[in-house]
ZADO-605154 format. One record per atom (N, C-alpha, C): x, y, z; atom name; residue in three letters. Coordinates in pm, 1 decimal, m for minus. Layout:
<nodes>
+----------+----------+----------+------+------+
!       px !       py !       pz ! name ! resn !
+----------+----------+----------+------+------+
!        X !        Y !        Z !   CA !  ALA !
...
+----------+----------+----------+------+------+
</nodes>
This chain:
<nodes>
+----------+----------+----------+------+------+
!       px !       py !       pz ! name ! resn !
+----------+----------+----------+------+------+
!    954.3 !   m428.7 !   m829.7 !    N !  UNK !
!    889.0 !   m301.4 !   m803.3 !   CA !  UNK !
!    897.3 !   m274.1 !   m653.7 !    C !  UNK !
!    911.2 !   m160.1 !   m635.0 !    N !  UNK !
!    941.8 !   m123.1 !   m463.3 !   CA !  UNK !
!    767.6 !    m30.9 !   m406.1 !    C !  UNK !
!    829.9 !      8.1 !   m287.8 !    N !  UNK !
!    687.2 !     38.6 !   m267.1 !   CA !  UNK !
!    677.9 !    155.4 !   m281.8 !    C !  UNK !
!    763.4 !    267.8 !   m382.5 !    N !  UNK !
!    713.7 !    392.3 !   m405.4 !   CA !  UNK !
!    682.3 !    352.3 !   m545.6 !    C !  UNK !
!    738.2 !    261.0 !   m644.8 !    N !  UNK !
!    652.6 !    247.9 !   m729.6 !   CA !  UNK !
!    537.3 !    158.8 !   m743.8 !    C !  UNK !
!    478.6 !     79.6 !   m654.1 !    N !  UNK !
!    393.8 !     54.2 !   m636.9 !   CA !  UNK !
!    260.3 !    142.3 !   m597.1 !    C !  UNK !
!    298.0 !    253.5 !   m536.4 !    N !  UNK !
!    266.7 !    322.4 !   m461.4 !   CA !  UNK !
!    171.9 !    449.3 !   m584.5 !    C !  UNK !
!    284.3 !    494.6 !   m692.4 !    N !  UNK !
!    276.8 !    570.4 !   m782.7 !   CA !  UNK !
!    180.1 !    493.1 !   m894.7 !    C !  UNK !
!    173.1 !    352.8 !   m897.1 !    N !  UNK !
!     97.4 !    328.4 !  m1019.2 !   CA !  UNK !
!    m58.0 !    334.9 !   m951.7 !    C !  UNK !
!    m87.0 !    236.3 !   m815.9 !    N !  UNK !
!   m212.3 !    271.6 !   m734.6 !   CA !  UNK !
!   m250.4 !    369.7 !   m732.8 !    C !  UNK !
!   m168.4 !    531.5 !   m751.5 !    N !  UNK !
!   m212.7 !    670.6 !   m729.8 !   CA !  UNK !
!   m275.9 !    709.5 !   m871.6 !    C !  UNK !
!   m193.2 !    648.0 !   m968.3 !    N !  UNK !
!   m247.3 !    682.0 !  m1119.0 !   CA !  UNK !
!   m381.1 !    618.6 !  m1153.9 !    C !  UNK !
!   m419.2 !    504.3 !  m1073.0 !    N !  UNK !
!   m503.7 !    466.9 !  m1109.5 !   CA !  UNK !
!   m647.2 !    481.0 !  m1022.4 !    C !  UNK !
!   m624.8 !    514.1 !   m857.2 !    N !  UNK !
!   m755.5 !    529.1 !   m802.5 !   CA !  UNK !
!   m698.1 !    729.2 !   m783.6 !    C !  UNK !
!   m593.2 !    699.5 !   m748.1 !    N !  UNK !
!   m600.2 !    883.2 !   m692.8 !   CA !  UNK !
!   m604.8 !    855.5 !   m571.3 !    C !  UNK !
!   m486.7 !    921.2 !   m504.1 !    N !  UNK !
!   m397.1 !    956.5 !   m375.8 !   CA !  UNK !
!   m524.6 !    938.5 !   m334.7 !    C !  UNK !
!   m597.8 !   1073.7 !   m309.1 !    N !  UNK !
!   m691.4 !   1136.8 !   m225.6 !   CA !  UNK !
!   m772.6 !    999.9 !   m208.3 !    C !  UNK !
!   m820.8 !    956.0 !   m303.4 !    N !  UNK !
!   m954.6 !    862.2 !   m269.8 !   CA !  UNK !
!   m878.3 !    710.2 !   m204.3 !    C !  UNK !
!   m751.3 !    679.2 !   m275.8 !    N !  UNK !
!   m726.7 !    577.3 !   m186.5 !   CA !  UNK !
!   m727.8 !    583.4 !    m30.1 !    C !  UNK !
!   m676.5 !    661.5 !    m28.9 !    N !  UNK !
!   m649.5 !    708.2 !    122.5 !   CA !  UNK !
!   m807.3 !    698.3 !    196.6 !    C !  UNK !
!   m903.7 !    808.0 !    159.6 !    N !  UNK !
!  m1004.3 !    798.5 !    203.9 !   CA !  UNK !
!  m1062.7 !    634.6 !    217.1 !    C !  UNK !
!  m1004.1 !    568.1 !     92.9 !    N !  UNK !
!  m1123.5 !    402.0 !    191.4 !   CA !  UNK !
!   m993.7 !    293.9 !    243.7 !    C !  UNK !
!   m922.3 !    358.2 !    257.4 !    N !  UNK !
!   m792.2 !    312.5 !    353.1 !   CA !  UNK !
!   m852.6 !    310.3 !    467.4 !    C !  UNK !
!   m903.5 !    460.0 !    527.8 !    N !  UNK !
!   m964.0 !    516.1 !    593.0 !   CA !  UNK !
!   m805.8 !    553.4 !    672.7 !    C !  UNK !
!   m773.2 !    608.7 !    635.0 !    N !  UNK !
!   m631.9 !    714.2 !    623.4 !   CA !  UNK !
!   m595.0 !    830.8 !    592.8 !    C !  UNK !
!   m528.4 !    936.6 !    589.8 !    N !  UNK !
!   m492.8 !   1052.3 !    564.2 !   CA !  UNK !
!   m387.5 !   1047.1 !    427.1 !    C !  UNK !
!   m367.8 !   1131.5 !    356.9 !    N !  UNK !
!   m327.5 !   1128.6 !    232.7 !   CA !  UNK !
!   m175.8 !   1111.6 !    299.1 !    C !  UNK !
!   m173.7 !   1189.8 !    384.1 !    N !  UNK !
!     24.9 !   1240.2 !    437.1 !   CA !  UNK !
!     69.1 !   1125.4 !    491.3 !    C !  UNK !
!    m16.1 !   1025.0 !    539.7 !    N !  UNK !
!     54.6 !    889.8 !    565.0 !   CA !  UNK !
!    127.4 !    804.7 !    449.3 !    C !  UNK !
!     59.8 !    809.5 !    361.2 !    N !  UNK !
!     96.9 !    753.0 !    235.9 !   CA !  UNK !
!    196.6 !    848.2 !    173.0 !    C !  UNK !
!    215.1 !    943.5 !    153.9 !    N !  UNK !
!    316.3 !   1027.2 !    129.2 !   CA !  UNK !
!    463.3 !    997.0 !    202.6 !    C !  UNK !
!    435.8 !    972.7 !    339.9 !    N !  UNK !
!    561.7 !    899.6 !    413.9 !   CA !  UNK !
!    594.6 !    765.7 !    380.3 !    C !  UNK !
!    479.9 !    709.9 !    331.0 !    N !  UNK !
!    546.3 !    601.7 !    308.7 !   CA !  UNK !
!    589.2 !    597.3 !    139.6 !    C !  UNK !
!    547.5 !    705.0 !     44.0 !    N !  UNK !
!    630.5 !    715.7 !    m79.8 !   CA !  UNK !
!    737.3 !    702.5 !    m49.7 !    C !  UNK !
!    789.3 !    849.2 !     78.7 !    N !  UNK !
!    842.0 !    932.1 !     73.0 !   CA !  UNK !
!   1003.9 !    821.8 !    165.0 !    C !  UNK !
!    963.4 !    739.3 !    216.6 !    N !  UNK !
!   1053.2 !    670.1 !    293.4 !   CA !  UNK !
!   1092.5 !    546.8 !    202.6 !    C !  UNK !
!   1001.6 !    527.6 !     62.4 !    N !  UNK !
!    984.0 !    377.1 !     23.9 !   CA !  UNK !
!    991.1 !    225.7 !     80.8 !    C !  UNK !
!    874.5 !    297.6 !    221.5 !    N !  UNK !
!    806.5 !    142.7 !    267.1 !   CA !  UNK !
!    700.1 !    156.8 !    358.0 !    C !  UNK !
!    624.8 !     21.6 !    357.0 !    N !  UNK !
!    513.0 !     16.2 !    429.0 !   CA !  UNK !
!    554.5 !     67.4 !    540.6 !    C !  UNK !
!    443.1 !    132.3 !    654.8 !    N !  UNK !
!    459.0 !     92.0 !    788.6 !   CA !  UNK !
!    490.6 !    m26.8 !    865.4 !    C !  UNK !
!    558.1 !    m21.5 !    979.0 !    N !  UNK !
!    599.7 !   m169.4 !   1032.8 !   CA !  UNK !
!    436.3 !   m235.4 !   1087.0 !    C !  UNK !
!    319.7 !   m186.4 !   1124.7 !    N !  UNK !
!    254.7 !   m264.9 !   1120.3 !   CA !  UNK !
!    167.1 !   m333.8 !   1039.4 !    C !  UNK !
!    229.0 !   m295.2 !    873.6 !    N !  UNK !
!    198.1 !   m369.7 !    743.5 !   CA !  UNK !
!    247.5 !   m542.1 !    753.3 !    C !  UNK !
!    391.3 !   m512.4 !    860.4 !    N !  UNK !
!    430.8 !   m663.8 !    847.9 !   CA !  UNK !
!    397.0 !   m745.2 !   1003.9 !    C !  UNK !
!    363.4 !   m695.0 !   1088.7 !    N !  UNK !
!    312.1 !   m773.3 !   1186.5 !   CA !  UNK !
!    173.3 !   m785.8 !   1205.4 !    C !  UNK !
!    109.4 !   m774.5 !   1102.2 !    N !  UNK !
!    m12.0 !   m806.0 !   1121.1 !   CA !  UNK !
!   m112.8 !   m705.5 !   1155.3 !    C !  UNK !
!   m117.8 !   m605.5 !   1236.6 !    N !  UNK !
!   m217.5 !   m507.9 !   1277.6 !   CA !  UNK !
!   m261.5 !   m434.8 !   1146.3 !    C !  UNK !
!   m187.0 !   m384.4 !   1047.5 !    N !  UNK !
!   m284.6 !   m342.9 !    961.4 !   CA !  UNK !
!   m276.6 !   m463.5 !    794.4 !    C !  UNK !
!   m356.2 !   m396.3 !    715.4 !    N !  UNK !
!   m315.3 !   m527.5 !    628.3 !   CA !  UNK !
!   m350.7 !   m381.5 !    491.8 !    C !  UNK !
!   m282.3 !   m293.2 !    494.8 !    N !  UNK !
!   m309.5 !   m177.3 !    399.2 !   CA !  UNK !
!   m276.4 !   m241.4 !    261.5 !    C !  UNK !
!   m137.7 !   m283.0 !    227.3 !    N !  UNK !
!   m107.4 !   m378.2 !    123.2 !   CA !  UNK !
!   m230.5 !   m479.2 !     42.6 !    C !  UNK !
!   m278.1 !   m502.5 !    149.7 !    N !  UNK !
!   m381.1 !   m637.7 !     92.1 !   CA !  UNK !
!   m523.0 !   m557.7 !     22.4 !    C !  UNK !
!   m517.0 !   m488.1 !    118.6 !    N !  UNK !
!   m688.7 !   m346.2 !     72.9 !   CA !  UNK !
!   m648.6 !   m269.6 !    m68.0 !    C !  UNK !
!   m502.3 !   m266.0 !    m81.4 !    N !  UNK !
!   m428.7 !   m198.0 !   m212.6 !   CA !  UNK !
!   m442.5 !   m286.9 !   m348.9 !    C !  UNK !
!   m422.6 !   m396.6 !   m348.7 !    N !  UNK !
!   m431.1 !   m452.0 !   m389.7 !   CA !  UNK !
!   m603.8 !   m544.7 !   m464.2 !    C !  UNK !
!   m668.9 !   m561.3 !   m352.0 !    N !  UNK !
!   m783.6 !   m564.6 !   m381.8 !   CA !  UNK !
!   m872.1 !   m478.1 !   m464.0 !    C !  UNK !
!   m856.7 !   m303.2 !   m424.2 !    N !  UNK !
!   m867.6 !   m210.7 !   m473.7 !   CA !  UNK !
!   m856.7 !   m194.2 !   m621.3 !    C !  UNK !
!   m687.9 !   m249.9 !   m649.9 !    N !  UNK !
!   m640.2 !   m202.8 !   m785.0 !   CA !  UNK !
!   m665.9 !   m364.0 !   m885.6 !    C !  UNK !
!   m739.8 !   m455.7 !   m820.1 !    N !  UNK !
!   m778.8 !   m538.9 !   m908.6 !   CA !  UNK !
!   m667.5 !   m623.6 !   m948.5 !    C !  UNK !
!   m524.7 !   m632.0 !   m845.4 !    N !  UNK !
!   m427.6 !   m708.6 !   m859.3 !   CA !  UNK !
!   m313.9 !   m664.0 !   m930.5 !    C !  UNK !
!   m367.4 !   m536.5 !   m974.9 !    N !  UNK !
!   m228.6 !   m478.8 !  m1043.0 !   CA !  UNK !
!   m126.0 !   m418.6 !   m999.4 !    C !  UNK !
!   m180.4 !   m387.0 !   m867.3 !    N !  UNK !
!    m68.4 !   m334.4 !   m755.4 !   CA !  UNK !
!    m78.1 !   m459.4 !   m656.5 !    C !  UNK !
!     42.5 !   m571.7 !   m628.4 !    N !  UNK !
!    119.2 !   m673.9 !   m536.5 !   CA !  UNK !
!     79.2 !   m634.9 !   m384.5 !    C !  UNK !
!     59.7 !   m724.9 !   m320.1 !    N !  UNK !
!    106.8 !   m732.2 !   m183.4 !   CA !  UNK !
!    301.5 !   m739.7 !   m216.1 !    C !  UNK !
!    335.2 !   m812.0 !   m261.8 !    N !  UNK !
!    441.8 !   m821.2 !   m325.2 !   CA !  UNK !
!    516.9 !   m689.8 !   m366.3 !    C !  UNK !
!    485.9 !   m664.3 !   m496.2 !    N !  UNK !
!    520.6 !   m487.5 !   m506.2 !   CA !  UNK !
!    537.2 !   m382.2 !   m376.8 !    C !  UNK !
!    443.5 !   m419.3 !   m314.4 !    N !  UNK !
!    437.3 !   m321.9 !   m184.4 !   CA !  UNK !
!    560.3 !   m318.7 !    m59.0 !    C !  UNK !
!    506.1 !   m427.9 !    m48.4 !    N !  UNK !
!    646.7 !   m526.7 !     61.5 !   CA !  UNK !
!    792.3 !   m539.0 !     45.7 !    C !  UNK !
!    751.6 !   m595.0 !    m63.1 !    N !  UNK !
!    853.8 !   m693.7 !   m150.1 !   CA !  UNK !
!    858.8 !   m845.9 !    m87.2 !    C !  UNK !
!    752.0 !   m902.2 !      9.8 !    N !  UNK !
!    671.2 !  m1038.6 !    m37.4 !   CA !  UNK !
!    617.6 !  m1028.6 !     67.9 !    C !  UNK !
!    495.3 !  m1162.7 !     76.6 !    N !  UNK !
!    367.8 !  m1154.3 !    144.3 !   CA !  UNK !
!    422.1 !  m1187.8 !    279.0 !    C !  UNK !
!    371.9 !  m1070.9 !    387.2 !    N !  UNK !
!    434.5 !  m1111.3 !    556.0 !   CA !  UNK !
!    317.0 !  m1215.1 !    594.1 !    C !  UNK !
!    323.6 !  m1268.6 !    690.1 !    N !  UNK !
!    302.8 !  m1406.4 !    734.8 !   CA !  UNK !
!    120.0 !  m1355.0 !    774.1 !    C !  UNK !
!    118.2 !  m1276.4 !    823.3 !    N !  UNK !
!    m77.3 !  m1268.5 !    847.4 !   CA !  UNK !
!   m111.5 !  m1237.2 !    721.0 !    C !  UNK !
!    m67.8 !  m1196.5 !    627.0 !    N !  UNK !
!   m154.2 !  m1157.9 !    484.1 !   CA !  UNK !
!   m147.3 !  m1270.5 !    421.9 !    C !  UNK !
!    m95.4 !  m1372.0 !    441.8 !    N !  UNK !
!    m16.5 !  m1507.6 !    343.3 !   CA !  UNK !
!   m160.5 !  m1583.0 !    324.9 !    C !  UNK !
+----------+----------+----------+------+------+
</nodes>
């Protein structure tokens, strides 16, 4: 799974809008990153850990994995 479909099942299940809000993010960020199919680069160096909050969120059904495509070294 890549990270626009990762991206698309998290949306089906909390809704764009509200993920975003306890991201504490803007909806259009996440749209770029549909829209590019990938995290931001500071998903993998550590400064943010959005993947991991996604995941927690969706109760494990959406990957750090799925997101990435595997766990970067501060989320590990």
């Amino acid at each position: 799974m890549g990270t626009r479909a990762g991206l698309d099942k998290a949306f089906k299940m909390i809704g764009k809008t509200k993920l975003a809000a306890k991201l504490g993010i803007s909806y259009q960020s996440m749209d770029r990153w549909h829209d590019y199919d990938e995290m931001p680069c500071t998903e993998y160096n550590g400064k943010t850990m959005y993947s991991k909050q996604i995941e927690e969120l969706t109760g494990g059904q959406v990957t750090i994995v799925d997101l990435c495509g595997f766990v970067p070294p501060p989320q590990a």
